[in-house]
N, C-alpha and C positions, 0 to 999 in steps of 0.2 A: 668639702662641701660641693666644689664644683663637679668634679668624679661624679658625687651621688646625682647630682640634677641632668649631668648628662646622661646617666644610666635611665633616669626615669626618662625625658624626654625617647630617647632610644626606646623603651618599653611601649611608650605610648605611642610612638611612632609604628610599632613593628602591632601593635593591639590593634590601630586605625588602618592601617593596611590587610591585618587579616580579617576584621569585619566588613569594608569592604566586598573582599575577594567572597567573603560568603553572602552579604547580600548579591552580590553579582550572579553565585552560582544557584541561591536557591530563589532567583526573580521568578517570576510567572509567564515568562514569555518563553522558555523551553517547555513547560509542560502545554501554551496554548498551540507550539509546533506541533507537540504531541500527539492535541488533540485536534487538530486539522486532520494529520494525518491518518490517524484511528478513522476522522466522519472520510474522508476519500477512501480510504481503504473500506469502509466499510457500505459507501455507495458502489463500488465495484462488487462487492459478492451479495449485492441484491440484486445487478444487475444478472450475475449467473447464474441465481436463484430463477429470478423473472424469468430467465431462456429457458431453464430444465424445468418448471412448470408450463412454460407456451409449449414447449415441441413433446415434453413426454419420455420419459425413460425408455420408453419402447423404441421412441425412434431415434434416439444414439445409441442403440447396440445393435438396429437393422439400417439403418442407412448408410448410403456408402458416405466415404470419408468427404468426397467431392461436395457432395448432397449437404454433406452436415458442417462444411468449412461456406460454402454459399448462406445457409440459413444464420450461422451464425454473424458475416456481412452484413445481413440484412438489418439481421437485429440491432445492430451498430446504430449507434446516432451520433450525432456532434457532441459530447460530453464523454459517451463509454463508447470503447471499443474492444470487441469481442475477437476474442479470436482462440484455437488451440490444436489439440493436433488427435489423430484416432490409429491405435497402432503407431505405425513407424510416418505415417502422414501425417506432413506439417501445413496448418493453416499459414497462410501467409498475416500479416497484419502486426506486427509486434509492433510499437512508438516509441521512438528515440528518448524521447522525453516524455515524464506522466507525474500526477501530482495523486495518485494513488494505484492501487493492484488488488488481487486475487486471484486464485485458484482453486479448481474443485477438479479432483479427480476420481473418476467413477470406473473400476472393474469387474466384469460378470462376463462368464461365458468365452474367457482366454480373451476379451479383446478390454484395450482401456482406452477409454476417454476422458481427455484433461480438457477442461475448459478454461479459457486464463481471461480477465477483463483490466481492462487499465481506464482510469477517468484522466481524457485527456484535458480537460479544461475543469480550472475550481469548481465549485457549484456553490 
């Protein structure tokens, strides 16, 4: 009799630990990281949406890389920062740390332009 009580308790024991471990894993607070990161990530590529509608597809494949690594500084604000490279020219601007990203890369006419934006502070 004792055998079987300790077997049950053992079951319930090892039943309360793995419910638990599954509330634990399917709580809400992994997928609200998620979905931070999705709205960050997705305030950076309206940010290089915003810039290839302001400047024009015409002018990142005739500008020179100098030209188009300044406008994209400009465009920069305290929240996004722009930056990327044209050909073998690298923007400077990359952030050590960032709470979202994207990039678009654009090729026509043997030359590519990548634009990369990082939102450096939450929103």
């Amino acid at each position: 009799m004792t055998a079987v009580r300790i077997l049950d308790i053992g079951v319930a024991a090892a039943y309360a630990v793995l419910c638990v471990s599954l509330i634990s894993f399917m709580g809400p607070y992994a997928n609200e990281r998620q979905s931070a990161q999705a709205s960050q990530d997705s305030a950076a590529s309206a940010a290089i949406f915003g810039y290839v509608r302001f400047v024009g597809l015409p002018y990142l494949f005739l500008a020179q890389p100098s030209q188009i690594c300044s406008s994209l500084e400009a465009a920069s604000n305290a929240t996004t920062l722009l930056s990327g490279s044209v050909g073998g020219y690298r923007c400077p601007g990359a952030p050590a740390a960032f709470f979202g990203s994207s990039n678009l890369t654009i090729a026509a006419s043997g030359r590519q332009v990548e634009i990369e934006a990082w939102v450096v502070e939450g929103q």
